[in-house]
C-alpha positions as CSV (number, residue, x, y, z in Angstrom):
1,X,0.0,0.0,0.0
2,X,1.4,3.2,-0.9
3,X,2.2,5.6,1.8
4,X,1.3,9.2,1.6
5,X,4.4,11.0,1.7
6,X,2.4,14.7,2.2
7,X,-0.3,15.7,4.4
8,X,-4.0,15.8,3.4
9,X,-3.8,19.1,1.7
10,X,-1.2,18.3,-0.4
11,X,-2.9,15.0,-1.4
12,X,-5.6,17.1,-2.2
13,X,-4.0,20.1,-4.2
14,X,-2.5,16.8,-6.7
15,X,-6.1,14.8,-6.8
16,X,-7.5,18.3,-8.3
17,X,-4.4,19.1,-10.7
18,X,-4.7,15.0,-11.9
19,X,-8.6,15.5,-13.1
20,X,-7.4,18.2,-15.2
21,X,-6.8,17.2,-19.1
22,X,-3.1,16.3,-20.2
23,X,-2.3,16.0,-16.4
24,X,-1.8,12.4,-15.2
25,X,-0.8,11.4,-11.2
26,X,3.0,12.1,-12.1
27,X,2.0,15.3,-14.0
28,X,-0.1,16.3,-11.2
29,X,2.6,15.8,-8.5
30,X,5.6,17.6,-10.6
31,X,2.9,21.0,-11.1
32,X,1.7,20.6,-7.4
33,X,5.6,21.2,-6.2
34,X,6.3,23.7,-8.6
35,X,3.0,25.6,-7.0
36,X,4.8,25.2,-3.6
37,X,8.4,26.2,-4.4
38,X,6.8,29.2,-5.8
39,X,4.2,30.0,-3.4
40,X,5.0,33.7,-3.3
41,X,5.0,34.2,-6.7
42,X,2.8,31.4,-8.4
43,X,0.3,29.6,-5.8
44,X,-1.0,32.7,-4.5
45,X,-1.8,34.5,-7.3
46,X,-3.0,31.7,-8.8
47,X,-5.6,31.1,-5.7
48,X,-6.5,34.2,-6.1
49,X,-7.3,34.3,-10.2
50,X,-9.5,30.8,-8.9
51,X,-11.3,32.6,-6.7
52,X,-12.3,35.7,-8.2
53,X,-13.0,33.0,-11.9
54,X,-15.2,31.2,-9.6
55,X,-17.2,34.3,-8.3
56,X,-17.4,36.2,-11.7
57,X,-17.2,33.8,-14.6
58,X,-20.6,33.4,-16.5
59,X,-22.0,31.9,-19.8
60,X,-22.9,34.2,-22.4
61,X,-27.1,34.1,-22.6
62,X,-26.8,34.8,-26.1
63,X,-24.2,33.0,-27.8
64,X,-23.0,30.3,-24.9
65,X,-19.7,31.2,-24.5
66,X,-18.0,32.0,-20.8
67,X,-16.3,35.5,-20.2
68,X,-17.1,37.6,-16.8
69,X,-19.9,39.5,-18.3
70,X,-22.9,38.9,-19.9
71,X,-23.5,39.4,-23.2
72,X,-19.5,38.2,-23.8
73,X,-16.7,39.8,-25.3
74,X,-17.3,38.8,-28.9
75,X,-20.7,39.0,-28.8
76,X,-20.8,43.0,-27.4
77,X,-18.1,43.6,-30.6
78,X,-20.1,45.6,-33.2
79,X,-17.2,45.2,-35.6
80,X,-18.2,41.4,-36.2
81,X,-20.0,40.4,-39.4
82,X,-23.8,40.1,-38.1
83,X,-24.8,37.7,-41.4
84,X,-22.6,34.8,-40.3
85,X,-23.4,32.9,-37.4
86,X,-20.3,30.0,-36.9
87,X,-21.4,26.9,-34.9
88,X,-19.4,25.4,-32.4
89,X,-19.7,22.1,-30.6
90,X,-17.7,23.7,-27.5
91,X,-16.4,26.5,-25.8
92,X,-12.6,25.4,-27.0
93,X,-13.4,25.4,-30.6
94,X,-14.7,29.3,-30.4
95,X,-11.2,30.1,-28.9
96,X,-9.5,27.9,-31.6
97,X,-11.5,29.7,-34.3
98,X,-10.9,33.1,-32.3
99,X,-6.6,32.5,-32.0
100,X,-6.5,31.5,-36.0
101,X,-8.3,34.9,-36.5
102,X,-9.4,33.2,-39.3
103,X,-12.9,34.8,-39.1
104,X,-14.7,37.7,-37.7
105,X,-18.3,36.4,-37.6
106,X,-20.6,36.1,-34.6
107,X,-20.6,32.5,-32.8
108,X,-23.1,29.7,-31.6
109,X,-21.9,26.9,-28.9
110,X,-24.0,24.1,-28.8
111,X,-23.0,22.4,-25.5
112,X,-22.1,18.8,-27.3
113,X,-23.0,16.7,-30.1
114,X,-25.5,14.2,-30.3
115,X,-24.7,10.8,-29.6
116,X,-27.1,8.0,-29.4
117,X,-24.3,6.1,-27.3
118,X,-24.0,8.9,-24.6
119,X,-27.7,9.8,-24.8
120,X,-27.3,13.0,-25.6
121,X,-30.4,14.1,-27.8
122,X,-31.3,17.6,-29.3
123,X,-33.2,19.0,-26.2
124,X,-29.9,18.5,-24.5
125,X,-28.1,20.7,-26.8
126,X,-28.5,24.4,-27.4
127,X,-30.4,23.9,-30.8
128,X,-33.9,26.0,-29.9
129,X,-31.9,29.6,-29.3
130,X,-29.9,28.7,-32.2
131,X,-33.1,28.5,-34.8
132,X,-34.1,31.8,-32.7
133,X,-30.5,33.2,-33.8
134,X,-30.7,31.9,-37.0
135,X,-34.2,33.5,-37.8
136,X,-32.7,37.1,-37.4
137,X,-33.0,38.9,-40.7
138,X,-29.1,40.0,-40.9
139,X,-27.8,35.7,-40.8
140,X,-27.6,35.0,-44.0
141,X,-24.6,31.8,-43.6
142,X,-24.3,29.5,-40.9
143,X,-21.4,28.3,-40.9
144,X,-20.9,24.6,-39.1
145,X,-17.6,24.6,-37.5
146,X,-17.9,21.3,-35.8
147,X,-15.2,17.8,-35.6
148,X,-15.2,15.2,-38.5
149,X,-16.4,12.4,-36.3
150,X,-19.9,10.8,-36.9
151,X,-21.3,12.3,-34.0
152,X,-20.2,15.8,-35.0
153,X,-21.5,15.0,-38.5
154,X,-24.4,13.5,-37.4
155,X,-25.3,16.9,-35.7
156,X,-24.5,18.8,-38.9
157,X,-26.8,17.1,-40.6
158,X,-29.5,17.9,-37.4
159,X,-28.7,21.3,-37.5
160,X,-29.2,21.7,-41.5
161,X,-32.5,20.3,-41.0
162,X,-33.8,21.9,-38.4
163,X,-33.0,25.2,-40.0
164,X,-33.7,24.2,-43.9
165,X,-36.9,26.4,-43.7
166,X,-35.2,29.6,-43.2
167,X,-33.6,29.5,-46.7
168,X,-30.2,30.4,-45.3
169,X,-26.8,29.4,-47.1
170,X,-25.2,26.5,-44.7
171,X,-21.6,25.7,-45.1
172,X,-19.3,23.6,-43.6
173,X,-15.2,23.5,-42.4
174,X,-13.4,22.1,-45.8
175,X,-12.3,18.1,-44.9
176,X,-8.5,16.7,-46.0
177,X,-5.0,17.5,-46.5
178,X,-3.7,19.5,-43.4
179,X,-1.2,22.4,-44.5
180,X,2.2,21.0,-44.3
181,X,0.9,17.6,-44.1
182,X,2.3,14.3,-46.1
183,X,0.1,12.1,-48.0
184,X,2.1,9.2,-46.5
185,X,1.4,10.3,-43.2
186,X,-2.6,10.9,-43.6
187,X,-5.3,8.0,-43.0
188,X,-7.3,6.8,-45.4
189,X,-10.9,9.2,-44.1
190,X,-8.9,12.2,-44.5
191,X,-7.4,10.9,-48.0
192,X,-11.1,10.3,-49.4
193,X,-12.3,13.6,-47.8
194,X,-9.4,15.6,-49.6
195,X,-10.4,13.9,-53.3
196,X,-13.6,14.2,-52.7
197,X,-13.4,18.0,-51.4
198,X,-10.9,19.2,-54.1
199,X,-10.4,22.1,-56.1
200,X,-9.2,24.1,-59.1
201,X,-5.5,24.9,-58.8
């Protein structure tokens, strides 16, 4: 039986920094010491960024994404293309979208995917505010920014549906060939997404 080698705050401060993503037990352990060494400089502040995230962090009523005010940052900018509405699967995929700078459009986070497996069906999504959205005069693209995996296609195909009566233009992310990648190097999905999604040179 392992014996603790800390006390029960310690433990505790690694248990929490193991459930986060990329951090296993050893990660966990190596971050928690680092926070200790530099208690002066890193844990406290860090405690206190927690704390005040905790107190004022909210989700956006309009669009679903988190900031500390309501509406959110990128919803309140006026400078944002009000005819193209980007859906999103998560939170994540808005900031990936928003670091590539790749678009200045307004966004739409769904909460999920469907997935018959993890029973997560449309009322569990956040599909109803986003035919509300959708129905605004000014959207005239949605754009469906969500992963190649069946589920995520699976809710494409939902979403088209459910808003084919407003007679909007629905587009999707363009499938294949990463830039910079090799076609030895690429599995055989992305391979027959990349013929199938080409263009004129």
């Amino acid at each position: 039986m392992r014996q603790a080698v800390a006390g029960p705050e310690i433990e505790r401060l690694i248990q929490l920094l193991a459930r986060l993503p990329g951090l296993g037990p050893r990660s966990a352990r190596r971050a928690a010491l680092t926070l200790i060494k530099k208690r002066d400089t890193l844990l406290g502040p860090l405690s206190e960024a927690m704390r005040v995230a905790v107190e004022r962090i909210v989700v956006c009523g309009n669009c679903g994404n988190v900031d500390t005010c309501d509406p959110c940052t990128v919803c309140a900018d006026a400078n944002r293309d009000p005819a193209t509405l980007v859906v999103v699967e998560d939170v994540s995929d808005l900031w990936a979208l928003e670091r590539s700078g790749a678009v200045s459009a307004r966004y739409h986070v769904l909460g999920g995917v469907l997935s018959a497996l993890d029973g997560v069906r449309p009322e569990h999504l956040n599909l109803q505010s986003l035919v509300e959205r959708a129905s605004d005069p000014a959207v005239k693209e949605i754009i469906l920014a969500l992963n190649a995996t069946v589920d995520g296609q699976t809710t494409a195909h939902y979403v088209t549906q459910s808003l084919a009566h407003l007679g909007l233009t629905t587009t999707r992310l363009a499938h294949g060939v990463p830039v910079g990648g090799e076609l030895d190097y690429l599995d055989e999905g992305t391979l027959s997404a990349a013929i199938r999604s080409r263009t004129a040179f």
